[in-house]
Each structure stands twice: as C-alpha cells, then as structure tokens.
C-alpha positions as a LaTeX table, in Angstrom:
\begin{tabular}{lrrr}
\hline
Residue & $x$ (\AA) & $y$ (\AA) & $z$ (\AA) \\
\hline
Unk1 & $-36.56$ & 232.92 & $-33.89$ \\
Unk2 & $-38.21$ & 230.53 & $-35.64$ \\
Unk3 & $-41.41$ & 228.70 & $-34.52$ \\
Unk4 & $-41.89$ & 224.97 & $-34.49$ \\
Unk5 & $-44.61$ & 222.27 & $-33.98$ \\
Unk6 & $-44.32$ & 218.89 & $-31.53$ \\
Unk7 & $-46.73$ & 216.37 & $-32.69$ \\
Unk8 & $-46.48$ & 213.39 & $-30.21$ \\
Unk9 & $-46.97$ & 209.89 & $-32.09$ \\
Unk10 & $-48.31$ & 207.56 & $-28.73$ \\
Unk11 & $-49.25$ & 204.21 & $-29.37$ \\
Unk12 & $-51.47$ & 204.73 & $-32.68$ \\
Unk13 & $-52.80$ & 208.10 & $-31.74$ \\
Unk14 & $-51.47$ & 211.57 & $-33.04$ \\
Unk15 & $-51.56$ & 215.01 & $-30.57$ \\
Unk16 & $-50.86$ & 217.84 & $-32.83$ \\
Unk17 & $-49.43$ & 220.63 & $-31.83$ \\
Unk18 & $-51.50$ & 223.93 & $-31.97$ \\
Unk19 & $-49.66$ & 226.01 & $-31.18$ \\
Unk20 & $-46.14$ & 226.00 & $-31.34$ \\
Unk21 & $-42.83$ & 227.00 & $-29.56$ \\
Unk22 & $-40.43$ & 229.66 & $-30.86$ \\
Unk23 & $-36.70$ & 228.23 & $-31.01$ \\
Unk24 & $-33.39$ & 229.84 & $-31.87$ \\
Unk25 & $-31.81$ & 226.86 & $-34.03$ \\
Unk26 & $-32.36$ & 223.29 & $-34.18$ \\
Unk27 & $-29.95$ & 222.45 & $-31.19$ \\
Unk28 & $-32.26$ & 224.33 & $-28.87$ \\
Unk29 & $-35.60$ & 222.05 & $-31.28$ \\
Unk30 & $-33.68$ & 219.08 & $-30.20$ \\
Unk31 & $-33.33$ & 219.78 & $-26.84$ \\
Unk32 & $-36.89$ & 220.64 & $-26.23$ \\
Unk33 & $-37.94$ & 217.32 & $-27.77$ \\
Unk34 & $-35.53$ & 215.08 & $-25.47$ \\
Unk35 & $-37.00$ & 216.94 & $-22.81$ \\
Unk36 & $-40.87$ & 216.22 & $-23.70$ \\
Unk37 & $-40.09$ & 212.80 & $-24.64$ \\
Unk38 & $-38.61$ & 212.14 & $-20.86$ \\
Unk39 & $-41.50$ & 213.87 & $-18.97$ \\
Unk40 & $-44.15$ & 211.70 & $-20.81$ \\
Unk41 & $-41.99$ & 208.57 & $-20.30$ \\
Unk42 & $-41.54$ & 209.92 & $-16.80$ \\
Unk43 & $-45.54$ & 209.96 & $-16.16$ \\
Unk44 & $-45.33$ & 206.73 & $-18.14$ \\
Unk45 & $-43.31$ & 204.69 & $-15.34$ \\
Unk46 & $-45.12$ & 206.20 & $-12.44$ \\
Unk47 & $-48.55$ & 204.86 & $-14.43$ \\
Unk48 & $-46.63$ & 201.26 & $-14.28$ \\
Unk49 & $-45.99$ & 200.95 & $-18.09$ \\
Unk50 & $-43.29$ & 202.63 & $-20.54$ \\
Unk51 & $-43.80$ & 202.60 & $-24.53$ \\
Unk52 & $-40.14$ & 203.16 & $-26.57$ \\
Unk53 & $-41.76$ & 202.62 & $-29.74$ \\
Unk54 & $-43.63$ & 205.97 & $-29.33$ \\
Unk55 & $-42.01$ & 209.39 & $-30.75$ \\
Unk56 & $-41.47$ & 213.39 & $-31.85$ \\
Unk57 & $-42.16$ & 214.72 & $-35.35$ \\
Unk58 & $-40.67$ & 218.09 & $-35.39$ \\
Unk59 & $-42.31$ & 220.32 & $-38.23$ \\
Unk60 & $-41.10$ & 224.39 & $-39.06$ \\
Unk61 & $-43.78$ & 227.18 & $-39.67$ \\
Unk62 & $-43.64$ & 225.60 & $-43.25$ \\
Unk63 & $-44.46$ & 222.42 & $-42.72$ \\
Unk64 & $-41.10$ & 221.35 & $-43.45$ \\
Unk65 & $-40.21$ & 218.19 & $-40.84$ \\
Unk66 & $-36.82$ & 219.01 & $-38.92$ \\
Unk67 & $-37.03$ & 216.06 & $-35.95$ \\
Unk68 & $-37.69$ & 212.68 & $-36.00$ \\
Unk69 & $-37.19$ & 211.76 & $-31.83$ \\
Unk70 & $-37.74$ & 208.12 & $-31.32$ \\
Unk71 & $-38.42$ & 207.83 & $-27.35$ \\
Unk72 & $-35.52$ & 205.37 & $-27.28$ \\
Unk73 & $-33.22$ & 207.87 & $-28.48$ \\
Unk74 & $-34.05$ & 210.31 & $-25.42$ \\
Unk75 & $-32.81$ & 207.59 & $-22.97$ \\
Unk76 & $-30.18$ & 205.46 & $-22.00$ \\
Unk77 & $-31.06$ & 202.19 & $-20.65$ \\
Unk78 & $-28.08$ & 200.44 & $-18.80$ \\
Unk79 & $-28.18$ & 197.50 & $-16.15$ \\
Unk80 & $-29.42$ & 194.92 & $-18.39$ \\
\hline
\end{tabular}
C-alpha cells in the first residue's frame, strides 16, 4: 500500500490534504477521486450552484503528482 494526498482545487482556493489515504494501485487512486469529486458536486447542487471548472490533484508520499481529476471528467452530462 501506498499512501496518497487529495488536494481539492475549488474556485481559487486550495484544501490540502493532511493526511492522506492508503491505496493499493492507481485504479483504486482514481476511483477514490471520482468518488470525492461527485459528493462535493453532490452538496454543490443541493446548495443551488455546480462549479465543473473545479478539480483533484493526486500527489504520492513523494510528492510525485499521479491524478489530475477535472470535475467534468467525474460526470456525464446528457439531456442537453
């Protein structure tokens, strides 16, 4: 296991992650971003507004960045 770091990029302000998550391989990395990026856009819609241009740097224990998840690329929009 490996451990990896989140940082959220949300409309000109950075969150870094502290802490960190353990992952297997970067399948499982993936995975956990698509899933962070669709709660916050989740909370996002309930709050009445919804920001695609927000996103997921993925970094390893060396500071080496694995992930680049663009919000868009965690959803598919159809109906338009």
């Amino acid at each position: 296991m490996m451990r990896y770091f989140f940082n959220l990029h949300e409309c000109g302000q950075i969150t870094f992650d502290e802490d960190g998550v353990d992952h297997t391989d970067i399948g499982s990395v993936r995975r956990s971003a698509i899933r962070a990026a669709r709660d916050i856009m989740a909370a996002e819609v309930r709050a009445g507004q919804l920001c695609l241009s927000c996103h997921i740097e993925v970094f390893d224990a060396a500071g080496h960045q694995v992930l680049k998840l663009p919000f868009k690329d965690a959803i598919g929009v159809t109906g338009l």
